[in-house]
C-alpha positions in Angstrom: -0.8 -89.9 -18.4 -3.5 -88.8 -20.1 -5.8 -86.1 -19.1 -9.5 -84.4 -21.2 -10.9 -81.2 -20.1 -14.7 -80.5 -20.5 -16.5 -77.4 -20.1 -19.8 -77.4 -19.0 -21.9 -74.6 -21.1 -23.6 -72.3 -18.7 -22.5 -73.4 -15.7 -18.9 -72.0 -15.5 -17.5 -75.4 -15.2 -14.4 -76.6 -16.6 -13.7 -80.4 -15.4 -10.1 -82.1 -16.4 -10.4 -85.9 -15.9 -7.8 -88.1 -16.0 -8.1 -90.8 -18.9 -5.0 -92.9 -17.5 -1.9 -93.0 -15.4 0.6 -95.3 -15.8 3.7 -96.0 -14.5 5.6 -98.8 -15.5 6.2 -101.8 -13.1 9.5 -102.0 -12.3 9.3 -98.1 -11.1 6.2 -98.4 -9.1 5.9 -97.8 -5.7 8.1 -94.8 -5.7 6.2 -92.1 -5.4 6.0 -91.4 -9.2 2.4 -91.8 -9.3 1.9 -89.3 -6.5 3.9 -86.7 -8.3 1.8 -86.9 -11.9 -1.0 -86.4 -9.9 0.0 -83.3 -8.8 1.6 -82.4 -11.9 -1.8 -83.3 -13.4 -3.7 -81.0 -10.4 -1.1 -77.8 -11.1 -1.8 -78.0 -15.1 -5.7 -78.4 -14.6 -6.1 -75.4 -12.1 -3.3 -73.4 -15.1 -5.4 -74.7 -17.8 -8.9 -73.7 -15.9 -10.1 -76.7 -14.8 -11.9 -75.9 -11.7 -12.6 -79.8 -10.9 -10.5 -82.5 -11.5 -12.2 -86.2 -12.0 -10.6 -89.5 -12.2 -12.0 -93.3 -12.0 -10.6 -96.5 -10.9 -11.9 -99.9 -11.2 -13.3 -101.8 -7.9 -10.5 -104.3 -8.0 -7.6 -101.8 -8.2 -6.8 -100.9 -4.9 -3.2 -99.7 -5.7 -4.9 -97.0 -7.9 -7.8 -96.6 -5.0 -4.4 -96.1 -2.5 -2.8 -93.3 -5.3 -6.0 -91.6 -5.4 -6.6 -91.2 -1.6 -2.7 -89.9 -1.1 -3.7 -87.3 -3.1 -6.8 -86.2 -1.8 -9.8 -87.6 -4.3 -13.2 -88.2 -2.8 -15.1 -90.7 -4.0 -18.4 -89.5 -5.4 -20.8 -92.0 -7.7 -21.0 -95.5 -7.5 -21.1 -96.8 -11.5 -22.5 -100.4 -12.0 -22.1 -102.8 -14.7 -23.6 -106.2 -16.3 -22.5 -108.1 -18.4 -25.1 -109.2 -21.1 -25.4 -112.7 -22.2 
């Protein structure tokens, strides 16, 4: 896992946003993901993160599954195109 923290001058805002989270194949789907994620959560709020941010691609729904279990909200819709 990897995880930045950003503070946001003159606003009192300190976001942590998790770069990637990986666990390998063979010990997926055991609930390893879930427990980084709070691992990552319990280090943020420590660290004094007051908002933690993560993205997902469109087409990863496992990732879209690990980020409901542990409570994200979706909140921006980011577009691409690719230029020819």
């Amino acid at each position: 896992m990897w995880v930045t923290f950003t503070d946001v001058k003159g606003h009192n805002i300190t976001f942590a946003s998790v770069m990637d989270i990986i666990v390998v194949p063979s010990y997926q789907r055991r609930g390893i993901g879930l427990r980084m994620m709070k691992h990552i959560k319990e280090t943020a709020r420590e660290s004094g993160a007051t908002l933690l941010r993560s993205d997902t691609g469109l087409q990863n729904v496992a990732s879209q599954k690990l980020h409901e279990k542990a409570k994200f909200k979706p909140c921006r819709i980011h577009y691409e195109k690719v230029l020819e």
